[in-house]
N, C-alpha and C positions, 0 to 999 in steps of 0.2 A: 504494500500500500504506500501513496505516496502524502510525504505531508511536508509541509513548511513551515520554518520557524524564524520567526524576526526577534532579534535582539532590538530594545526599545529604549531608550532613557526615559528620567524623569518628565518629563515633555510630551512622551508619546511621539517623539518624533523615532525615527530608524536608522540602529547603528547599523546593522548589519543581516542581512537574510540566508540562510539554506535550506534547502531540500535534503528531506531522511526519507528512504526508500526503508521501511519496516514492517516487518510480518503482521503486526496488529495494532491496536491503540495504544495497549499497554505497554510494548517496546516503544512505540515513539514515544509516549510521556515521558519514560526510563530516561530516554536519551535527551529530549529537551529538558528534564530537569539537570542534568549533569552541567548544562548550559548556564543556568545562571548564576549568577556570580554577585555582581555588582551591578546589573541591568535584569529588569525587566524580561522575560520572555515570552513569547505568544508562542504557542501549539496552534496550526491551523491544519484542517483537511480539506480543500476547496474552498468550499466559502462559509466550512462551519469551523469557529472558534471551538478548539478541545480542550485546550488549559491555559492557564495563564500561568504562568512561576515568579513571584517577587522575589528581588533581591533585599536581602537584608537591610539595607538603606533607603528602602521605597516603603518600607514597614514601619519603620520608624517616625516616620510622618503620619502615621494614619489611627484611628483609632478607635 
């Protein structure tokens, strides 16, 4: 299955995008959550949002 994931800043603007070719949902989330760090993550499959991953410093604003 094919999914895309955008690294995001605070902003919502986009650091960075790729594609994960993974056997089901569960391996891509596995794999886009490995992704976050200090940015924001989006899980997308087409045109449906699957996860979102905060980084640690986008959580701290919130509450």
């Amino acid at each position: 299955m094919r999914y895309k994931v955008f690294v995001v800043d605070g902003s919502r603007q986009l650091i960075c995008a790729a594609k994960l070719d993974c056997i089901d949902e569960q391996a891509a989330r596995r794999r886009a959550e490995q992704m976050h760090d200090e940015h924001d993550v989006e899980l997308w499959q087409g045109d449906r949002l699957v996860a979102v991953f905060r980084s640690a410093t986008s959580n701290e604003g919130r509450s």
